[in-house]
N, C-alpha and C positions, 0 to 999 in steps of 0.2 A: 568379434569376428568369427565367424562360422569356418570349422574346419582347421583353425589353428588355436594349436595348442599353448594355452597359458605358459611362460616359463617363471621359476619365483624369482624375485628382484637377486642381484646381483649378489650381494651381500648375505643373502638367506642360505647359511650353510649349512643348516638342519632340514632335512625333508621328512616328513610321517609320510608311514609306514598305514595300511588298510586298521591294524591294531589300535595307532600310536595315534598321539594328536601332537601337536607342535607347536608350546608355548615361547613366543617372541614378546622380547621389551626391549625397543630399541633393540644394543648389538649382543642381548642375552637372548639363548634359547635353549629350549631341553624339551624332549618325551615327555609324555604322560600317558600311562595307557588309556585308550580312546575310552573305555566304560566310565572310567574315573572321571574322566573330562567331565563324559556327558552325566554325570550325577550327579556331580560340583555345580555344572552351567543348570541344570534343573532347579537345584534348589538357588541358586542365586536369581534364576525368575520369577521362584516361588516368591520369593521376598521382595525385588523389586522390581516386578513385574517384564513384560517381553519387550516394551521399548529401548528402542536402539543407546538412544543417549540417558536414560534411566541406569541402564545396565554397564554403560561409561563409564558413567558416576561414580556408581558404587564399586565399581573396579580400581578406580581413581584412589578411590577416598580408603580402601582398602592397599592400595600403594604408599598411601600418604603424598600422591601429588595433586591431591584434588583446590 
């Protein structure tokens, strides 16, 4: 919808920050600084590539709920 603004669900009671990024599982969440994110998420596409459910996977399977 144009014009209004996203709010997070209910329950999301960690917001990031322009810096930060905001790692959710289920009802856990914490910071990361955002560079760090995105240098983790780089090389995790490096490896199994940029598809959406590829990169599920390996998050998954990296959780041990896969």
């Amino acid at each position: 919808m144009m014009g209004k603004k996203s709010q997070p669900p209910k329950d999301y009671d960690v917001c990031s920050t322009a810096p930060m990024a905001t790692i959710r599982i289920g009802p856990h969440s914490f910071l990361v600084d955002r560079q760090r994110f995105e240098d983790w998420e780089r090389k995790l596409n490096a490896s199994v590539g940029f598809a959406r459910d590829d990169v599920i996977a390996e998050i998954k399977g990296r959780l041990g709920i896969d």
